[in-house]
C-alpha positions as a Markdown table, in Angstrom:
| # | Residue | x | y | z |
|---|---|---|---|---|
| 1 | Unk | 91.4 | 139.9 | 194.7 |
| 2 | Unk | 88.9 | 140.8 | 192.0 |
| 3 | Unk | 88.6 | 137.9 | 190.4 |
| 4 | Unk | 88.1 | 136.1 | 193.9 |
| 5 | Unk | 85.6 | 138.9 | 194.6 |
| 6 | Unk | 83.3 | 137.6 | 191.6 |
| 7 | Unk | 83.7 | 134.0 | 192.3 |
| 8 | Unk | 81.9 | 134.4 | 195.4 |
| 9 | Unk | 79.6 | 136.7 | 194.2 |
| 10 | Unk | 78.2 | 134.1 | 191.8 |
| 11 | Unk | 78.4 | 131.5 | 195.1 |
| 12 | Unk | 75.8 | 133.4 | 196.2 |
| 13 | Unk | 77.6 | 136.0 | 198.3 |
| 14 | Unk | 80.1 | 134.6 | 201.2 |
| 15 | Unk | 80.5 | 136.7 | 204.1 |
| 16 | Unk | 84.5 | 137.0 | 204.9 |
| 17 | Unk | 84.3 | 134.3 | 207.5 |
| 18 | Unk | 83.1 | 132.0 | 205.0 |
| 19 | Unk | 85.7 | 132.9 | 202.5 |
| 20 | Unk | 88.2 | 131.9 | 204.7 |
| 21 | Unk | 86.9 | 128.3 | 205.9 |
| 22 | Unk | 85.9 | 128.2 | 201.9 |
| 23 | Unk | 90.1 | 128.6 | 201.2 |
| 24 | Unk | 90.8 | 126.3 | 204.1 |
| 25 | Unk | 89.3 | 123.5 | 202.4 |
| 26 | Unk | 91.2 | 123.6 | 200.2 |
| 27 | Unk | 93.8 | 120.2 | 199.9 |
| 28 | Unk | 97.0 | 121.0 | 201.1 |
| 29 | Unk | 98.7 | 119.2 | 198.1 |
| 30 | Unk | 96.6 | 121.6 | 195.9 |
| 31 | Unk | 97.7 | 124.9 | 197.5 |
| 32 | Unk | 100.9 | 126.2 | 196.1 |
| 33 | Unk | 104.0 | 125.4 | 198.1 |
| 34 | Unk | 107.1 | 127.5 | 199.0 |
| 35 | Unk | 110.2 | 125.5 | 198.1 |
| 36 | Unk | 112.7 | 124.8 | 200.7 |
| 37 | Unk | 116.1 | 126.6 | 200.1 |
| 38 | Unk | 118.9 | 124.5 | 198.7 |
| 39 | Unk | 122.3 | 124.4 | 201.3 |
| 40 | Unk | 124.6 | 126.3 | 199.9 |
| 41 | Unk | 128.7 | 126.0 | 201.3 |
| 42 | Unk | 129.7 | 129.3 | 203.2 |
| 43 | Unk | 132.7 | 131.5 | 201.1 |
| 44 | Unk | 135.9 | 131.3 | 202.1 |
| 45 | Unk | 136.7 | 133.5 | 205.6 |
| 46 | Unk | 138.6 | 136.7 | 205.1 |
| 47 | Unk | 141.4 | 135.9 | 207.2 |
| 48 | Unk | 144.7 | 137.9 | 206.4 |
| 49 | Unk | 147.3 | 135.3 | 206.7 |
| 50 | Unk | 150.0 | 138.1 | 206.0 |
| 51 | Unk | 149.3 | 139.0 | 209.4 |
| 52 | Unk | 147.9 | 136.1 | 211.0 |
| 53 | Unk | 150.0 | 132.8 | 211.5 |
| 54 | Unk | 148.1 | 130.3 | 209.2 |
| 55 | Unk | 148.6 | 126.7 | 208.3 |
| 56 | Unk | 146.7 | 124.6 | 205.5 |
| 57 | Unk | 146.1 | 121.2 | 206.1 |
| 58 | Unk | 145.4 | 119.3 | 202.9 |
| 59 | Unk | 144.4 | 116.0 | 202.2 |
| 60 | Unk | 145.3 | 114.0 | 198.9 |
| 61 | Unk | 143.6 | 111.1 | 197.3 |
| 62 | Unk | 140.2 | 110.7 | 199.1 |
| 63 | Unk | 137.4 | 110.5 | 199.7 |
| 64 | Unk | 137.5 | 107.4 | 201.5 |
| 65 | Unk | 136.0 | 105.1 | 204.0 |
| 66 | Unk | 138.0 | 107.1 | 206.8 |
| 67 | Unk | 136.9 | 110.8 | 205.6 |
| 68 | Unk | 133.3 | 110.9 | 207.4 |
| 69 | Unk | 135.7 | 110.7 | 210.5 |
| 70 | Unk | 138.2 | 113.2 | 209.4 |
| 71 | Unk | 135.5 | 115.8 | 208.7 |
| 72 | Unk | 134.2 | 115.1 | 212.1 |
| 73 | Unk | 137.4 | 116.1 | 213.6 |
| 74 | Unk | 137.6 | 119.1 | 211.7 |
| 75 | Unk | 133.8 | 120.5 | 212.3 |
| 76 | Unk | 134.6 | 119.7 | 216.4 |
| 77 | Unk | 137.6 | 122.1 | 216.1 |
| 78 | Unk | 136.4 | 124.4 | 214.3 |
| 79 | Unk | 139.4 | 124.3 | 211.3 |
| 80 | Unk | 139.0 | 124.5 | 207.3 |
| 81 | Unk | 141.0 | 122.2 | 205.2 |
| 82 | Unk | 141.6 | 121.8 | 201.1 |
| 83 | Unk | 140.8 | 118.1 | 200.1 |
| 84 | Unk | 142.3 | 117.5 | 196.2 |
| 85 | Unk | 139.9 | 114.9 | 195.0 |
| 86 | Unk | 140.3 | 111.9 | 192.6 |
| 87 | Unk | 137.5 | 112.1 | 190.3 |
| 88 | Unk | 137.1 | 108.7 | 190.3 |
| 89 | Unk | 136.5 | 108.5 | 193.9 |
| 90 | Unk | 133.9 | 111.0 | 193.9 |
| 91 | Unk | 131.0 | 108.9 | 192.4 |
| 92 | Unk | 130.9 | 106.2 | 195.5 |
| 93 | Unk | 131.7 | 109.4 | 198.4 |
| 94 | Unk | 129.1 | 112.1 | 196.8 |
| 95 | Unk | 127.9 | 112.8 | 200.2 |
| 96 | Unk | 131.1 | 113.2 | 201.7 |
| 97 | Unk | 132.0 | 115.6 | 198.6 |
| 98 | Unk | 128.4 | 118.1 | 199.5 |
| 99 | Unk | 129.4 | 117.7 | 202.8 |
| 100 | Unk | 133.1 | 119.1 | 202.7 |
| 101 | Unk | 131.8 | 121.8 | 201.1 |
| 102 | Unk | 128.8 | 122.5 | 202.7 |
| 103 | Unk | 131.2 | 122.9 | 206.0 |
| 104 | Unk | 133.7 | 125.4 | 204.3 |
| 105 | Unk | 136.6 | 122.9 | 203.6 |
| 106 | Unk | 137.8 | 123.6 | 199.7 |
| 107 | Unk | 137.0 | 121.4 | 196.9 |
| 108 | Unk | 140.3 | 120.3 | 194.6 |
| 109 | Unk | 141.2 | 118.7 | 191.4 |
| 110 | Unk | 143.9 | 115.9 | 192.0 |
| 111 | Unk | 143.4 | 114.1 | 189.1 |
| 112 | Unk | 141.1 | 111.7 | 188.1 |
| 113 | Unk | 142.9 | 108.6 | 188.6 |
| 114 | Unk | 146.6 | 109.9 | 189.6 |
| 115 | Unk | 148.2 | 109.0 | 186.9 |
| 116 | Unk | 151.9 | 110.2 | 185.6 |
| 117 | Unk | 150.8 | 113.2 | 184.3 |
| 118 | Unk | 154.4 | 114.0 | 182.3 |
| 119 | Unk | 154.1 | 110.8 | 180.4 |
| 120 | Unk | 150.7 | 111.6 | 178.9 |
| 121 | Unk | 149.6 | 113.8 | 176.1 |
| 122 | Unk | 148.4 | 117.5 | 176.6 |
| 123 | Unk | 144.7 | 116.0 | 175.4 |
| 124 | Unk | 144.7 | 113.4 | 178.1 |
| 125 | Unk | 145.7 | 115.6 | 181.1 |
| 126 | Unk | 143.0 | 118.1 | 179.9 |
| 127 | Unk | 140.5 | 114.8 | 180.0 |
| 128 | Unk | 142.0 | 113.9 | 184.1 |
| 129 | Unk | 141.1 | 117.1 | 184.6 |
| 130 | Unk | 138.0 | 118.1 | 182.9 |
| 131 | Unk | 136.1 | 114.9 | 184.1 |
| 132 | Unk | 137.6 | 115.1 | 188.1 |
| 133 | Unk | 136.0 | 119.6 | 187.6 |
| 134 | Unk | 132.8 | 117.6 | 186.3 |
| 135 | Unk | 132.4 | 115.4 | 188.8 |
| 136 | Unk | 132.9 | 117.4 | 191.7 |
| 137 | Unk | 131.2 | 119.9 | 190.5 |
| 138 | Unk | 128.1 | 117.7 | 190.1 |
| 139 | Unk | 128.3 | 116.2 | 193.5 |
| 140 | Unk | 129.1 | 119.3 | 195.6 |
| 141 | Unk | 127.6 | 121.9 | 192.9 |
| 142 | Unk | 131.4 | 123.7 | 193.4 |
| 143 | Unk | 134.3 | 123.8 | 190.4 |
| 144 | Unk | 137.7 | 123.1 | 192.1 |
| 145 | Unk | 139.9 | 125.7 | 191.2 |
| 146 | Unk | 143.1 | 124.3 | 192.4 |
| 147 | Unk | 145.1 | 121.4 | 191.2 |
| 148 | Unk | 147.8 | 119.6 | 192.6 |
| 149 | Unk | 149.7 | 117.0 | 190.5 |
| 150 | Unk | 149.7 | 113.5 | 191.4 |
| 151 | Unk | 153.2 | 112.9 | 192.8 |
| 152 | Unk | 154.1 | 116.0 | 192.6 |
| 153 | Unk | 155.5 | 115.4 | 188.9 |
| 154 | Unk | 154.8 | 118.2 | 186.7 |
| 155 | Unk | 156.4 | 120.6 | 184.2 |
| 156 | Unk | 155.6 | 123.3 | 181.5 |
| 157 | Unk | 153.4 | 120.7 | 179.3 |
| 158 | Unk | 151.3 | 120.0 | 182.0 |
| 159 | Unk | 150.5 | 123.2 | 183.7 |
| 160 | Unk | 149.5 | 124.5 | 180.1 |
| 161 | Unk | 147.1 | 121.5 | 179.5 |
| 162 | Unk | 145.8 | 122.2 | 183.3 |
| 163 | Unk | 145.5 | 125.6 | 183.4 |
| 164 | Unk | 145.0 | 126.0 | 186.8 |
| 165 | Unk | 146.9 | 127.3 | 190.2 |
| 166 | Unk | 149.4 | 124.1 | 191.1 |
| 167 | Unk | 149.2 | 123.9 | 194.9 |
| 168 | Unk | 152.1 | 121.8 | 195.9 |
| 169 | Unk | 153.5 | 121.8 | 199.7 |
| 170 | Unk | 156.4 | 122.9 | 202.3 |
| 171 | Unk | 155.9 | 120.2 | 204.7 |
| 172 | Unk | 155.6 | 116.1 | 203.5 |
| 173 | Unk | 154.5 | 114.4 | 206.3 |
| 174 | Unk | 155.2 | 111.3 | 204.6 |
| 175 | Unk | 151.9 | 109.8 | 206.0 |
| 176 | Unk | 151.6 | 107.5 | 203.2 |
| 177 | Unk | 155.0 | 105.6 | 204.0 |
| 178 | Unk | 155.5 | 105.5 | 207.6 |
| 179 | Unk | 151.4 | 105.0 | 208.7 |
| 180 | Unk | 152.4 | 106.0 | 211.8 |
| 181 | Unk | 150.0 | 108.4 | 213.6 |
| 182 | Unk | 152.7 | 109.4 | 216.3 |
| 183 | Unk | 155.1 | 110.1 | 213.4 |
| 184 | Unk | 152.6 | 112.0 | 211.5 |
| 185 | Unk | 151.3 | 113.9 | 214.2 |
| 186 | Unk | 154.7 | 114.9 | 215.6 |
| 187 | Unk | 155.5 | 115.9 | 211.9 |
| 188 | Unk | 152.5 | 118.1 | 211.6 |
| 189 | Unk | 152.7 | 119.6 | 214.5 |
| 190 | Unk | 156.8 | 120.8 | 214.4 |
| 191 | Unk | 157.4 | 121.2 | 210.9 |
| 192 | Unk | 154.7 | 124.1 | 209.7 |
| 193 | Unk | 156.0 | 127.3 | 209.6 |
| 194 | Unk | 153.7 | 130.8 | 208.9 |
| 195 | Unk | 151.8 | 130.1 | 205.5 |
| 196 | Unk | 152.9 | 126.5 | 205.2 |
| 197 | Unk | 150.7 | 123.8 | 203.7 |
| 198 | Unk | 151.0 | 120.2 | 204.9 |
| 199 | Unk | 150.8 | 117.3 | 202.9 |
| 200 | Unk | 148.4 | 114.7 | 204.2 |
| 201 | Unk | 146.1 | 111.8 | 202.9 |
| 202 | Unk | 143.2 | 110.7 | 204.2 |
| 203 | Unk | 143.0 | 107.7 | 202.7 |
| 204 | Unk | 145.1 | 106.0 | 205.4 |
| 205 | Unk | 143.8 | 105.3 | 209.0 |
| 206 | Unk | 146.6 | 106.3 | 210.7 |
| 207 | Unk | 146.3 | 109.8 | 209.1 |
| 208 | Unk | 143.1 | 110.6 | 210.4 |
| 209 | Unk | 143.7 | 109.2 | 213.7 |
| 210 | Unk | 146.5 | 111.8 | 213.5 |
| 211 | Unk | 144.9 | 114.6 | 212.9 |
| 212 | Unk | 143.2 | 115.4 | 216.3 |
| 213 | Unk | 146.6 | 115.8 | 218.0 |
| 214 | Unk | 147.9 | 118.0 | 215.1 |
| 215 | Unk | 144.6 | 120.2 | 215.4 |
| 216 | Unk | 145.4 | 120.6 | 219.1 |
| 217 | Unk | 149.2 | 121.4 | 218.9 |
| 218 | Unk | 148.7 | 123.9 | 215.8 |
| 219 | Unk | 146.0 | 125.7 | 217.8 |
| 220 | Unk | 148.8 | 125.5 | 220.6 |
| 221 | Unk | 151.2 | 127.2 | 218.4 |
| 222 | Unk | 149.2 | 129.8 | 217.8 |
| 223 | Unk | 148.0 | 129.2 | 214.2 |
| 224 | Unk | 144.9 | 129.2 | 212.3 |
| 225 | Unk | 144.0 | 126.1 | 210.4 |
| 226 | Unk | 143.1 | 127.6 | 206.7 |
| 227 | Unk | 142.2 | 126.6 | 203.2 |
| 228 | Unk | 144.4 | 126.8 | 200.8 |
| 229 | Unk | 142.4 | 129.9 | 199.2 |
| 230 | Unk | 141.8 | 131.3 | 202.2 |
| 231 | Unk | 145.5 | 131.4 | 202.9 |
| 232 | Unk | 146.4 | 133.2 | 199.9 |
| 233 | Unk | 143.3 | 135.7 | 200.5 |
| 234 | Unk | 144.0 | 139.0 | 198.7 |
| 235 | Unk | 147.0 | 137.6 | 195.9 |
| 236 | Unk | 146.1 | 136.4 | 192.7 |
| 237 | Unk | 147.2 | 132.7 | 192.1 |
| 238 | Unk | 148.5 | 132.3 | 188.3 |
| 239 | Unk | 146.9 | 129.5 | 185.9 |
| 240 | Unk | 150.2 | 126.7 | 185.9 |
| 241 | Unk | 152.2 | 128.3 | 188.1 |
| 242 | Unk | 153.3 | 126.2 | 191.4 |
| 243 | Unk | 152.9 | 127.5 | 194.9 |
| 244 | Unk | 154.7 | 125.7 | 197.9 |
| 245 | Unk | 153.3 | 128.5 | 200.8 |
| 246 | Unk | 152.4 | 132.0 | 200.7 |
C-alpha cells in the first residue's frame, strides 16, 4: 500500500474515490488473473466390502468407439467400474481416459498391445507395461496400479518383470465369444457372488448394451458396483501376486 500511497502522491494527490476509478482503468488482460483449478478424479469410496455385498465390473481392451456410452450408463446409476487399458488405445480416446477418471472409475494397465506376455522377454513386458503407465498417466494425470494380463496367461517371469497386483476374475462372461447382450447380461447378473469381479469388454456393442440390465439386477441383488481397489479397501494387494475376488 505504500508504494501505491506515493504513486499518487506524485499524481498530484487522488482522493480514494479516484484511486479506485484510477485501478478500474486498468485493462482487464493487464490485471493479474486467478487461475481456474484443474479437475481432479475423486479417491476411491471407503466402502468395506467385508461387510457389504460388492461386485466389480471391469472392462478389458478399451477405450473404444462404444465407451462414451458405457460411461454414460455408469454415471446414470451411480456405479464405479475398473477399465484395464491398452496403451495403445489411449492416444485416439484421451478424453474418454480423463473422463473415466474424473468420474471415479479406476485406471488399469492391460498391456500395451495384448500381446503373449509368457513368450516375451522380462525387458519387453517391462516396455508393455511401462509405456501403457506412461500413457495413461499422461492422458488422465493417474498411474494405473493394477495389471491384468492379456489372456489371462501369466507366470512367475512375468509378474517379476510387471511388478504390479495381477487382477484376474471369478466370473468370465464370455462377452467376447457369444456377443450376445441377453447372454451377457443374464451371465452378469446370476454368476457374481460377494467380492466377485466380472470379466467384461467394452470393446464389443453388445457388451455395453448389456450392461444397463446387469446394473439393474446387481442393484436388485443387493450389491454395490465397486472398483476393484475399492473392493479390496483396507488389504494390501502384493506386487505379482494374482487376485481372482476378495
Amino acid at each position: 500500500m505504500a508504494a501505491t500511497t506515493a504513486m499518487v502522491a506524485g499524481c498530484g494527490g487522488m482522493r480514494a474515490g479516484q484511486i479506485v476509478a484510477a485501478r478500474s482503468s486498468v485493462p482487464a488482460a493487464a490485471r493479474p488473473s486467478t487461475p481456474t483449478p484443474t479437475p481432479t478424479p475423486p479417491p476411491p469410496r471407503a466402502i468395506d466390502c467385508a461387510r457389504t455385498p460388492c461386485v466389480a465390473l471391469t472392462f478389458d481392451d478399451g477405450p473404444g468407439e462404444h465407451t462414451g456410452r458405457l460411461l454414460d450408463d455408469l454415471r446414470g446409476e451411480g456405479a464405479r467400474a475398473t477399465f484395464f487399458l491398452l496403451g495403445q488405445n489411449v492416444g485416439p480416446h484421451r478424453d474418454l481416459v480423463r473422463r473415466m477418471a474424473l468420474e471415479g472409475h479406476e485406471v488399469a494397465n492391460h498391456s500395451w498391445s495384448h500381446p503373449q506376455l509368457t513368450g516375451m522377454s522380462p525387458d519387453a513386458v517391462r516396455s508393455q507395461v511401462r509405456r501403457t503407465n506412461e500413457a495413461v498417466r499422461e492422458a488422465s494425470g493417474v498411474t494405473p496400479t493394477l495389471f491384468r494380463p492379456p489372456y489371462g496367461a501369466t507366470d512367475g517371469k512375468v509378474a517379476r518383470a510387471v511388478g504390479m497386483p495381477q487382477i484376474m476374475w471369478s466370473v468370465d462372461t464370455l462377452d467376447w465369444r457369444d456377443r450376445s447382450a441377453a447372454r451377457v447380461a443374464r451371465i452378469g447378473v446370476r454368476e457374481p457372488g460377494k467380492g466377485g469381479i466380472v470379466l467384461l469388454h467394452d470393446i464389443h456393442p453388445t457388451t455395453v448394451e448389456a450392461v444397463p440390465r446387469m446394473l439393474a439386477g446387481l442393484k436388485k441383488r443387493g450389491f454395490t458396483l465397486v472398483t476393484v481397489s475399492e473392493m479390496f479397501h483396507g488389504k494390501q494387494l502384493r506386487p505379482g501376486h494374482r487376485y481372482e475376488h476378495r
